[in-house]
C-alpha positions in Angstrom: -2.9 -11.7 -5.9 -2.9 -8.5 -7.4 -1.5 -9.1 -10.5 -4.1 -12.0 -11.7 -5.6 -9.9 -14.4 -2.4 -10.2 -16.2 -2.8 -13.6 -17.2 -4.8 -12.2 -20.1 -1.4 -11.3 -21.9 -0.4 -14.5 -21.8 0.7 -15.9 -25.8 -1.4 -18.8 -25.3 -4.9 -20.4 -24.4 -5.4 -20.3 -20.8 -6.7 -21.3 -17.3 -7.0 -19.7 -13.7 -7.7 -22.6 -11.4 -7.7 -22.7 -7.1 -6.1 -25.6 -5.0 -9.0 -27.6 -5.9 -8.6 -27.9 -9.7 -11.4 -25.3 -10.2 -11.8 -23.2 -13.6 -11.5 -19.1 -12.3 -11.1 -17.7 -15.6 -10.1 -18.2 -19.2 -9.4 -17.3 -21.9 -8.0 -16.9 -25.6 -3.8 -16.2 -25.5 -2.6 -13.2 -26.5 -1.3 -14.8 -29.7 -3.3 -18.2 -30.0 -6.6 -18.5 -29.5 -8.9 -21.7 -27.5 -8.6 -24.6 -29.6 -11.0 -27.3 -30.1 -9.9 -29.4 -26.9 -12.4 -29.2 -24.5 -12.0 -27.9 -21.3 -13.1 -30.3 -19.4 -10.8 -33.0 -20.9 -8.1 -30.6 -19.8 -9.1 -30.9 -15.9 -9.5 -34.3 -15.9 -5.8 -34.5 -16.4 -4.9 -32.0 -14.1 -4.7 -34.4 -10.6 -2.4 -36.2 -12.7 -0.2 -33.0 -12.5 2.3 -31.6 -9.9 2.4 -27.8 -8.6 4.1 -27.3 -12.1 4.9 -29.4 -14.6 3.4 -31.2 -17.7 0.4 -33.5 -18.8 -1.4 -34.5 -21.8 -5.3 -34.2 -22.4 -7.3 -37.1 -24.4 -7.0 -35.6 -27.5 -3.3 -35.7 -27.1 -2.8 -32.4 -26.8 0.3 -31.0 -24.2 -0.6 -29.3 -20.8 1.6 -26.9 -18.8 0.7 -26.1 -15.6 2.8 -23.2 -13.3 2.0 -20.6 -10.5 4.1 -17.7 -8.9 4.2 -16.1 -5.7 2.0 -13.4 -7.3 -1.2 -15.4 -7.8 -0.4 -17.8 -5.7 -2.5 -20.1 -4.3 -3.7 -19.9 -8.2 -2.2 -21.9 -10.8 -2.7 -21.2 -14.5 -2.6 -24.1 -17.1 -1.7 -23.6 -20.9 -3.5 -26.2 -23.0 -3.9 -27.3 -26.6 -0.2 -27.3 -27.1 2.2 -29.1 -30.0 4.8 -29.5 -27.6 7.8 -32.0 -28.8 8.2 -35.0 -26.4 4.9 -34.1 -24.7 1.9 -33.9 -27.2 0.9 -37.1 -29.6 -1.9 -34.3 -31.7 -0.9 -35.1 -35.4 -2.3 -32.8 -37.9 -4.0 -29.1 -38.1 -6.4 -28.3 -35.7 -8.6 -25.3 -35.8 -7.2 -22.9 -33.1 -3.6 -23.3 -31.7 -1.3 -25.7 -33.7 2.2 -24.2 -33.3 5.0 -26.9 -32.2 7.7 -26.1 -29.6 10.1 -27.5 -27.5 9.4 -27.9 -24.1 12.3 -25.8 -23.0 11.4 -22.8 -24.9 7.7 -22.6 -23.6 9.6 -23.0 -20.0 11.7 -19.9 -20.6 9.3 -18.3 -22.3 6.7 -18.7 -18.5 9.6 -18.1 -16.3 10.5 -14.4 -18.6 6.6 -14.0 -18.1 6.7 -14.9 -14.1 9.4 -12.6 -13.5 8.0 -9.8 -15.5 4.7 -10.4 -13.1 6.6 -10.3 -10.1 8.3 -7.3 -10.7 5.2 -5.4 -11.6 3.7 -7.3 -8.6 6.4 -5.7 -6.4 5.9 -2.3 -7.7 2.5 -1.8 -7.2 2.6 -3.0 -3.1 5.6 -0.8 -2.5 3.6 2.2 -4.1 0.6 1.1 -1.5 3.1 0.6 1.4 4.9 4.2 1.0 1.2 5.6 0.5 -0.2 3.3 3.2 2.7 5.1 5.7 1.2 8.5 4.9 -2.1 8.2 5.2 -1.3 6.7 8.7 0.4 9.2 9.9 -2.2 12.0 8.6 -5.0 9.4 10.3 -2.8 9.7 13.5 -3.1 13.3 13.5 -6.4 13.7 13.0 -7.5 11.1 15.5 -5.6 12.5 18.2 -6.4 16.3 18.0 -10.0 15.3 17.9 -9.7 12.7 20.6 -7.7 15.8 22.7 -10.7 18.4 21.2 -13.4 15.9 22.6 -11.4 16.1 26.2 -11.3 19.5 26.4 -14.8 19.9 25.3 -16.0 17.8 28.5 -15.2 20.7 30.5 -18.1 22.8 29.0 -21.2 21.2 29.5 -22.8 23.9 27.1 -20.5 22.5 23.8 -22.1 19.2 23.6 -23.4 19.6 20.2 -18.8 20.2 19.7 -18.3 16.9 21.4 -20.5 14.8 19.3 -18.9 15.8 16.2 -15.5 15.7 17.7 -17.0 12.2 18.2 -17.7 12.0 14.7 -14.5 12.8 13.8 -12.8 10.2 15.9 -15.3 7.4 14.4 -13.7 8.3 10.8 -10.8 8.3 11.9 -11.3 4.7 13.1 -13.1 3.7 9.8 -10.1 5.2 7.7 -8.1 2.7 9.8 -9.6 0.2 9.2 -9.1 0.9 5.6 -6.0 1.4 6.1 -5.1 -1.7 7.6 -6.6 -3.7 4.6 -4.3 -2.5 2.1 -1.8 -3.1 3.9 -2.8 -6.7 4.7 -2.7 -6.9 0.8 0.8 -4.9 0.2 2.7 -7.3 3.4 0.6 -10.5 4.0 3.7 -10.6 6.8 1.1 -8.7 8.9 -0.4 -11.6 10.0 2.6 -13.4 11.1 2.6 -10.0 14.0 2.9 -11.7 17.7 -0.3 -12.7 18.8 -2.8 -10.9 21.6 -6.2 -12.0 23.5 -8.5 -10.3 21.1 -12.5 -10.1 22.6 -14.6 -10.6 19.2 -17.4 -8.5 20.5 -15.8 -5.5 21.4 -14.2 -5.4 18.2 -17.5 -6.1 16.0 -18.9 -3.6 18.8 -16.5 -0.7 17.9 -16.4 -1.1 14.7 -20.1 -0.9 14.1 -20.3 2.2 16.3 -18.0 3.4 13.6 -20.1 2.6 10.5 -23.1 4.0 12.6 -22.3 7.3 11.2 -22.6 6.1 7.4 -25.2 4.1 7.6 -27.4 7.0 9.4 -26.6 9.4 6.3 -28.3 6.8 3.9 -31.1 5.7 6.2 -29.9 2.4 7.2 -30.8 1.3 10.5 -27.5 -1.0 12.1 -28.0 -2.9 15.0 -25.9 -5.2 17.4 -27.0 -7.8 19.9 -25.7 -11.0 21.7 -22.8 -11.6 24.2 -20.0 -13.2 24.3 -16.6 -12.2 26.9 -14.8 -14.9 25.1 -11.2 -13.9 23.0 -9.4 -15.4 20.1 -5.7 -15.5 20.1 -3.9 -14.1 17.2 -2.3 -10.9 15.7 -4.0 -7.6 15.9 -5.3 -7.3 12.4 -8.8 -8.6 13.5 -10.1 -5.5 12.8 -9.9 -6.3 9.3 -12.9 -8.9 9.8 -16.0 -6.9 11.3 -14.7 -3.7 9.0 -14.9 -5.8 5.5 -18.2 -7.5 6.5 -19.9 -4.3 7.4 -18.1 -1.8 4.5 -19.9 -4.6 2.3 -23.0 -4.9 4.1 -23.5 -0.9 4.1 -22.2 -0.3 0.7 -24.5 -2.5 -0.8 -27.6 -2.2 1.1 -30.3 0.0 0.1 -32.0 2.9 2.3 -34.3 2.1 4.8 -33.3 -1.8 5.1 -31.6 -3.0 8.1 -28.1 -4.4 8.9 -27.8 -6.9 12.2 -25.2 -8.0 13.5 -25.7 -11.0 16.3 -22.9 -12.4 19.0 -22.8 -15.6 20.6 -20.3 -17.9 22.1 -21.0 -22.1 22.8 -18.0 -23.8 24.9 -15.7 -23.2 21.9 -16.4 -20.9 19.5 -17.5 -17.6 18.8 -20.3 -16.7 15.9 -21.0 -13.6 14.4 -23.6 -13.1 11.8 -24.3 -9.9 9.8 -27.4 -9.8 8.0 -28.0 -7.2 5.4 -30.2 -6.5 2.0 -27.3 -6.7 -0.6 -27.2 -7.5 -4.6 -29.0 -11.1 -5.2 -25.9 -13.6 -5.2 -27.0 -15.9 -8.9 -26.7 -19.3 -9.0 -23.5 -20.6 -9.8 -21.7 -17.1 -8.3 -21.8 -18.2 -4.6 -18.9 -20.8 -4.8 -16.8 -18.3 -6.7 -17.5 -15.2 -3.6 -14.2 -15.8 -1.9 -12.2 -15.8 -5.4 -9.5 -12.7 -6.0 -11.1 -9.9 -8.5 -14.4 -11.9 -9.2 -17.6 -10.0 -8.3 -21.1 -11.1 -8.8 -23.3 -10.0 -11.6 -25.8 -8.0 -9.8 -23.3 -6.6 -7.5 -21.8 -5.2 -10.8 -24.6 -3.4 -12.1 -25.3 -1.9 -9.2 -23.0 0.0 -9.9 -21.1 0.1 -6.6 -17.7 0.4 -6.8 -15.1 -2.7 -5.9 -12.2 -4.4 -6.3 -13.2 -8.1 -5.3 -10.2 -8.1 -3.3 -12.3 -6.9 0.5 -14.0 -11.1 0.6 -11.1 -13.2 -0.4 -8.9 -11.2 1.8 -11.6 -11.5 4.1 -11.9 -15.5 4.1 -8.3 -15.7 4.2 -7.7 -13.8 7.3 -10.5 -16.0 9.2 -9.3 -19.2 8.0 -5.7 -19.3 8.0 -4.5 -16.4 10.4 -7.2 -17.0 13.0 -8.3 -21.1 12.6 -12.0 -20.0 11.8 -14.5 -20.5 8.7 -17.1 -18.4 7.0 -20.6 -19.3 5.7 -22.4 -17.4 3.4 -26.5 -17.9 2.7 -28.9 -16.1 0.9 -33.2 -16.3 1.1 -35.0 -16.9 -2.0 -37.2 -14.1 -1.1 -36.3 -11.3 -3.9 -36.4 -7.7 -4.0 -36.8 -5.9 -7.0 -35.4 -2.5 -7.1 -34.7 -0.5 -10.6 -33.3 -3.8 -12.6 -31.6 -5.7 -9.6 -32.9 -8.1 -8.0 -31.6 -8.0 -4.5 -32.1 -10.4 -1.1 -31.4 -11.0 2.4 -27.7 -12.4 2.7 -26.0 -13.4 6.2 -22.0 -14.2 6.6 -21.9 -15.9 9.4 -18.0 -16.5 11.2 -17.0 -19.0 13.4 -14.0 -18.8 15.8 -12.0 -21.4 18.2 -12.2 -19.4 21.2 -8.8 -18.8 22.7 -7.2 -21.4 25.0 -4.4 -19.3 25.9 -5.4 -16.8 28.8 
């Protein structure tokens, strides 16, 4: 997942597609640039085409489709190819025309796979040996202001001390939260943890209590309402899901606009819905939201900073770790503020409640 934006050292022409065959990115190779094939030629071939291995478009050009475990479940395509045995292409074609055997463009994808996965390697075990620091500072400063707050209960008169030893312990909790999201990306083994009755409401419940603090310093009203005393069974990284929807709803949303989150539970699920003021989505962008390192246009030139790592990590988590799925909508009411347009948008999860207590 991390290292997807090195695809654009590949030699050749290339594709990023997901499991369903959809274009992510492309681009010109390193070496060779897009040739005249078109695209979409390309991808009608490409459910002829196992996990890895070869095809040939209509204009006869070859097709070489791999992954690796560091963008898996992404799969990148080289197209336009003179490949011997492969392609039937005769003559020059404007863009890429070099012919090769099909067992040097192999070793030349597996020297580039392991060269990924090494650098891929590096960079999570530089965020796990940070990620174990940070912690243990977190720990520290949670608990001396959690023992500061208990002492302070004493003296009636040092209320104004107890609220911001309050304070403290709410950062403390948001850093965590932070913390435990780079560590979902450095060790996707997190989520194979054993599994716990986890109540969905006290956890969106704390959390936003948590982000109260932020959200009051840029005049942002966040509310909560709804019930629900139903649990989910699975491990204890939930936290992951109310902290990404509501670091996104508050980082995006301008002053004085409201954030709501609602609650409910039928016989068996659990919804949550966060509403916020955010960055117009554009048309075309909303299927691509859940994609690794793609962000939205107006999200962009808003000029807040991200990764687009927090909502595919997101979707992820509630899909394959705890059974759930996400919806995402958007009003066509518009707001215009500076140059961005932005509008109401509402994530709305859905849980199987848990069977198991």
């Amino acid at each position: 997942m991390i290292a997807i934006p090195i695809i654009k050292a590949i030699a050749f022409p290339w594709l990023l597609i997901d499991e369903g065959n959809r274009v992510v990115d492309n681009g010109d190779g390193s070496l060779f640039r897009q040739p005249e094939a078109r695209v979409d030629g390309v991808l009608a071939k490409l459910g002829e085409i196992s996990d890895s291995g070869w095809g040939r478009c209509a204009a006869g050009f070859a097709i070489y489709k791999f992954t690796t475990e560091s963008i898996s479940p992404f799969h990148v395509v080289l197209y336009g190819m003179k490949i011997n045995g492969v392609s039937t292409a005769q003559g020059r074609s404007e863009g890429l025309s070099v012919r090769m055997d099909q067992e040097h463009l192999k070793q030349y994808v597996a020297e580039y796979c392991q060269g990924v996965e090494a650098l891929d390697d590096s960079y999570r075990s530089l965020i796990r040996e940070n990620i174990h620091e940070i912690r243990g500072i977190n720990s520290g400063l949670y608990n001396t202001a959690y023992q500061l707050d208990g002492d302070l209960q004493v003296d009636h008169s040092s209320q104004n001390l107890s609220n911001l030893s309050k304070s403290v312990v709410r950062w403390s909790e948001l850093l965590s939260g932070r913390i435990d999201f780079m560590e979902f990306i450095a060790n996707p083994n997190a989520a194979s943890a054993p599994k716990v009755e986890i109540s969905v409401y006290k956890k969106f419940d704390k959390v936003q209590r948590c982000f109260r603090v932020t959200a009051n310093r840029n005049s942002i009203s966040l509310s909560m309402r709804g019930a629900s005393n139903a649990t989910v069974y699975g491990p204890p990284i939930f936290d992951i899901i109310p902290f990404l929807l509501l670091d996104n709803a508050v980082k995006y949303s301008p002053p004085n606009k409201p954030i709501e989150i609602i609650c409910n539970e039928s016989n068996n699920y659990i919804f949550c819905r966060v509403t916020s003021t955010g960055p117009k989505i554009e048309d075309g962008e909303l299927e691509q939201i859940f994609v690794t390192a793609v962000r939205g246009k107006n999200a962009i030139r808003s000029g807040k900073a991200g990764s687009g790592l927090g909502l595919p990590v997101l979707n992820r988590i509630v899909k394959n770790v705890f059974g759930g799925s996400i919806e995402v909508s958007q009003k066509n009411t518009y707001l215009q503020i500076g140059s961005i347009p932005y509008s109401e948008i509402s994530f709305e999860i859905k849980l199987p409640i848990s069977r198991h207590s």
